[in-house]
N, C-alpha and C positions, 0 to 999 in steps of 0.2 A: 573446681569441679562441683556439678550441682547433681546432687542424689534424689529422685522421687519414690517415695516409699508407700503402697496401697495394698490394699487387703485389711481386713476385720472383719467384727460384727461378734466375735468373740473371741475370749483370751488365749485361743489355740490359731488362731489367725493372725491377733496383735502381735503377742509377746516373742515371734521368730523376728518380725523387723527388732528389736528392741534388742535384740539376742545379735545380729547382724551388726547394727549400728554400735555394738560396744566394741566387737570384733572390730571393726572398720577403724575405731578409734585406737584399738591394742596398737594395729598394725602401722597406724598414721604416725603412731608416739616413736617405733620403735626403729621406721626409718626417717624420722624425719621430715616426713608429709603433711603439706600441708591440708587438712582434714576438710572434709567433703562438706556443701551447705544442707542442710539435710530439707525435708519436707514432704510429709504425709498430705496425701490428697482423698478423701472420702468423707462417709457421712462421719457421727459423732466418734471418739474414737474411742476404744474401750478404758484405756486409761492416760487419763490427758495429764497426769501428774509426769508418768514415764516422757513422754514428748516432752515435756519443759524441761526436763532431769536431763535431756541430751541434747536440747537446743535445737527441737525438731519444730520445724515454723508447720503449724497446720492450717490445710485450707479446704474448706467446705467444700466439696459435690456430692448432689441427691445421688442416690442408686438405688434401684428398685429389685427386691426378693424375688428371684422365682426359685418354689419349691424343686426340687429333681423330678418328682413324680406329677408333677403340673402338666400334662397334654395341652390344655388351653392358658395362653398367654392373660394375667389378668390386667386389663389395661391402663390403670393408676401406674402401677410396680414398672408397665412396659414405659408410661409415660417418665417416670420418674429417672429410668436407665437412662433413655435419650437427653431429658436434658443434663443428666450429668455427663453423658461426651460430651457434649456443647459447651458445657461450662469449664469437664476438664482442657478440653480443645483450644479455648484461652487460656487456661492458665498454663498450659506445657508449651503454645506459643512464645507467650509472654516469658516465662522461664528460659522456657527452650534446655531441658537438663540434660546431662553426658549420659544419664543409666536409669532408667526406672527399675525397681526390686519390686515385684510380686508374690505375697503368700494363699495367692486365690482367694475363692467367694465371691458372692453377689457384688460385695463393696467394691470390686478391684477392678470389674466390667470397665466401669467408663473412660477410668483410667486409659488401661491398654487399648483398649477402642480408639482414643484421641491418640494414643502413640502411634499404633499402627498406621491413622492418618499422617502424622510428619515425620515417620521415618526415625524414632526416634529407640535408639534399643532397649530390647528387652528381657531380663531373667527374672525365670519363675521358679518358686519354690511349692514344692503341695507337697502335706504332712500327711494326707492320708492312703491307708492301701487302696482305697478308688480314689482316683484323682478325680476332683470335680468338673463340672464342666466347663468354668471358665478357666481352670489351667488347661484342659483338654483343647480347647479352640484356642486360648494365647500359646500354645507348643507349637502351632503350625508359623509362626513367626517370631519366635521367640531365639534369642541369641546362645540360650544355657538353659538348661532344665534341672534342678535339685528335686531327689523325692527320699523321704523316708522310708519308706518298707521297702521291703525286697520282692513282695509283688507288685507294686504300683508300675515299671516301666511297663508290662506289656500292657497296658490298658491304655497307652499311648498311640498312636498313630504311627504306624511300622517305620514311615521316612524321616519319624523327627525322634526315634532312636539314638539316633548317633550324637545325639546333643544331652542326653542324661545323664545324670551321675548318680549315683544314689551316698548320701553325703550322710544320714543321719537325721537329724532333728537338730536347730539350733535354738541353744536353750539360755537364758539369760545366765550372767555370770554369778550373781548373786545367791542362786539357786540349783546348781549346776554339778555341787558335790553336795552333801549333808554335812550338820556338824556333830561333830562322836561325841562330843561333849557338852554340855552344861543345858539340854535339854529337859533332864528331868526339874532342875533348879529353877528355868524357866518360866515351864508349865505348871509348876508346884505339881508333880505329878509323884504317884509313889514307883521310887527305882527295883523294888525288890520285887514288881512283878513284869510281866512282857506289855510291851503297848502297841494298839492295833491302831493306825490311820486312817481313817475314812472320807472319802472326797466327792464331792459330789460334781467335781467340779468348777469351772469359775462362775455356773449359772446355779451351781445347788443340784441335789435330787433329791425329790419328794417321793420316790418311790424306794427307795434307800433309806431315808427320813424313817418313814414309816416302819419301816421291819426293823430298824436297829431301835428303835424307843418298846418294841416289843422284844426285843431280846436283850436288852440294857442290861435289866438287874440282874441278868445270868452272867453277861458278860465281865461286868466290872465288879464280880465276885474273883475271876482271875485275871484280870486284864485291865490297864490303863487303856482309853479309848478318847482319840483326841479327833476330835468331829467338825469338817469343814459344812456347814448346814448350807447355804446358800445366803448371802444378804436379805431375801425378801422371806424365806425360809428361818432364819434365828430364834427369831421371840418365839413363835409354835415351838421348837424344839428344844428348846431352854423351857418353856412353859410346861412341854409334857414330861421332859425328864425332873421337870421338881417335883413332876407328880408321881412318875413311876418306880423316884429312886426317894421318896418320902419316906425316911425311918432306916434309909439301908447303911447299913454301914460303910461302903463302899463308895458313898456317893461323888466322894473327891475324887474317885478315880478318874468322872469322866468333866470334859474340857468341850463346850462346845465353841465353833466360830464362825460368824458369818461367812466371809474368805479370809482363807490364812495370807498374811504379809508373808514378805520375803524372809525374813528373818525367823515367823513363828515357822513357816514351811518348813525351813531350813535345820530348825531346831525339833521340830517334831518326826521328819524324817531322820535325824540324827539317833532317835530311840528306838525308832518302829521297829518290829520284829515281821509286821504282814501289812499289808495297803488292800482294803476295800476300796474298790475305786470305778468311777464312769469312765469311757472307754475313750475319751477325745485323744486324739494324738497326742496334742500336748501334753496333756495327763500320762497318759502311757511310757513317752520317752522323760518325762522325769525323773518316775519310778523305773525308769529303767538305766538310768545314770546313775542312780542312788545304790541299786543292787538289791531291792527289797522285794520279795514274792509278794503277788497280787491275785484278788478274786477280783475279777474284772464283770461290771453287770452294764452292761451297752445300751444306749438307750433304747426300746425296739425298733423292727427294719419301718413298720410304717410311719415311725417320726425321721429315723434317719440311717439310711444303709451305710454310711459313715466308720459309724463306731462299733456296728456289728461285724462288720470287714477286720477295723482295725483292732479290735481283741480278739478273733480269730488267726492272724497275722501272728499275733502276739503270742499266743497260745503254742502256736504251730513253732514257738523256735522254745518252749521248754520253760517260760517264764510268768506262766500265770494259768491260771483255770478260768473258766468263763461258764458264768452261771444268769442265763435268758431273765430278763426283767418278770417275763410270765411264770418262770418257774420260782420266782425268790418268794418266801418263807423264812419265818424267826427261825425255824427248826433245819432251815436246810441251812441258812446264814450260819447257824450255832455248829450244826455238823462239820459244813466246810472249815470255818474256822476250826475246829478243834483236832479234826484230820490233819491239816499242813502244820497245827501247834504243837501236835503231839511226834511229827518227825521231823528232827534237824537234819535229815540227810538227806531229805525231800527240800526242804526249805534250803538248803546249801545245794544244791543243783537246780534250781529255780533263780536263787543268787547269779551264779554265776552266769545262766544263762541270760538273764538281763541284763550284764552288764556286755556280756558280749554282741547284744543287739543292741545298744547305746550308740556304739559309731560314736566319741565323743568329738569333739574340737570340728562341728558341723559347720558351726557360725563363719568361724576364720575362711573355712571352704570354701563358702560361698561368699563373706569379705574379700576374699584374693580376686575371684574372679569378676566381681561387681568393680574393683579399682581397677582391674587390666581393663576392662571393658569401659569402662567411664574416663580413663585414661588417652584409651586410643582414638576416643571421639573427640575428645578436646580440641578446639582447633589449633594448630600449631605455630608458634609466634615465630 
């Protein structure tokens, strides 16, 4: 059985294949199957270490960006889509795979495009409460539809309804529960106060950035704070807080990191008491596997109506507050925080709530039905 796996362009698009192919591989072990040939097909891919880690063979096709709010086609982007059909169109020939898997985006276009041309099937998976537009257009051919939020199905096209499921978020195993332990030991963090999370995501934010190195030296007067800054974002951030927390006593409290590994994630969610955090699906349903209350700040609707959807979503089931990029402030940050810090029976029904919109064991969900489906196409000997 050959598996084609598309969609990226960032770690809330990659890391559900990754999350799938481990499920895929549980279930291969556990009956006895002999395990699928794997193969991501798109431009570069977010983390090409993961594909070697599962023996995912990857193969280059161009695909071209278009914004959501783009009226006019730009025609580089347009030209760059087309020939990635072209090129996928060989290579799924040449392959000819039992199932392609889809987690949407720009990247996955050309993909589905060249399947649609050989007939070849399709499940999609979209993480956010709008579904974007190319899972919007691959539903109306698509064999299985997974979506995360509990608004995303009507946003669908009324006839490809009955192919839905809403499964959850599949989330890597590695990272999938927290560890209760040996996190402060880790971090060299001090245990005898609460430590606060903050994420910028796996691209950074610098509007986050900002207001937390203005409310640093207040905060890690009570609070450990372990800081995911962005890779291109670090050195500024470590640069300003040697400045801002020069002479404080405190200043071990805080941790910064470009992107946390599996393991520091793992381990810093293991202590968190509260997750500040960017609103990407991925992000979201982490912290909502973990069980950890969140100030959710999205990035605004005219970069991306995306994550304003999906912390709105999030909000609405009792698991996080959401505070508008425009409205954030040190003093509002410091407020919020110190509001959800100062009641645990606020933060303990926010827990629970997030754990009850987790939906966990998504991946295998969608593993079961990518082997039925890759199975039945097989030709039969």
């Amino acid at each position: 059985m050959k598996l084609v796996l598309t969609g990226g362009g960032t770690g809330g698009h990659f890391y559900p294949l990754i999350a799938v192919v481990e499920a895929i591989e549980d279930i291969c072990k556990e009956r006895r199957l002999v395990e699928p040939q794997y193969f991501y097909i798109g431009p570069e891919p977010f983390d090409s270490r993961a594909l070697l880690e599962h023996d995912i063979q990857y193969i280059k096709a161009p695909a071209g960006k278009m914004p959501r709010d783009s009226r006019v086609p730009n025609p580089l982007n347009m030209l760059r889509a087309w020939l990635g059909v072209i090129k996928s169109f060989f290579t799924l020939f040449s392959l000819f795979p039992d199932v392609i898997f889809s987690t949407g985006g720009y990247a996955a276009f050309p993909t589905l495009a060249a399947a649609r041309l050989l007939g070849i099937p399709v499940i999609i998976y979209d993480a956010d409460a709008t579904p974007g537009r190319v899972s919007l257009w691959a539903a109306k051919f698509a064999k299985w539809i997974a979506v995360a939020h509990p608004d995303a199905a009507n946003a669908f096209p009324e006839k490809t309804r009955k192919k839905i499921a809403r499964t959850g978020h599949p989330i890597r195993t590695e990272i999938e529960k927290r560890s209760p332990e040996g996190g402060h030991e880790f971090l060299k963090l001090d245990p005898s106060v609460p430590t606060i999370l903050i994420l910028g995501g796996s691209q950074g934010a610098q509007a986050i950035n900002n207001v937390l190195m203005d409310a640093l030296p207040q905060l890690v007067s009570s609070y450990n704070i372990v800081h995911q800054a962005g890779a291109a974002n670090l050195a500024d951030a470590t640069g300003l807080a040697s400045v801002v927390l020069k002479n404080n006593q405190y200043a071990e409290r805080y941790r910064a990191f470009g992107l946390l590994n599996a393991l520091a994630l793992k381990m810093s969610a293991g202590i968190s008491s509260l997750v500040v955090a960017r609103a990407g699906s991925g992000t979201i349903f982490e912290i909502s596997s973990w069980g950890i209350p969140a100030i959710l700040v999205p990035i605004p609707e005219d970069i991306s109506h995306d994550q304003t959807e999906n912390a709105y979503s999030y909000a609405r089931a009792g698991a996080a507050l959401v505070v508008e990029q425009k409205n954030l402030t040190q003093h509002l940050l410091l407020a919020e925080i110190e509001r959800l810090m100062g009641d645990e029976m606020v933060r303990k029904r926010m827990s629970e709530a997030a754990l009850a919109f987790a939906r966990p064991g998504a991946g295998r969900k969608i593993a079961e039905v990518i082997l039925e489906t890759g199975i039945s196409h097989e030709p039969q000997a």
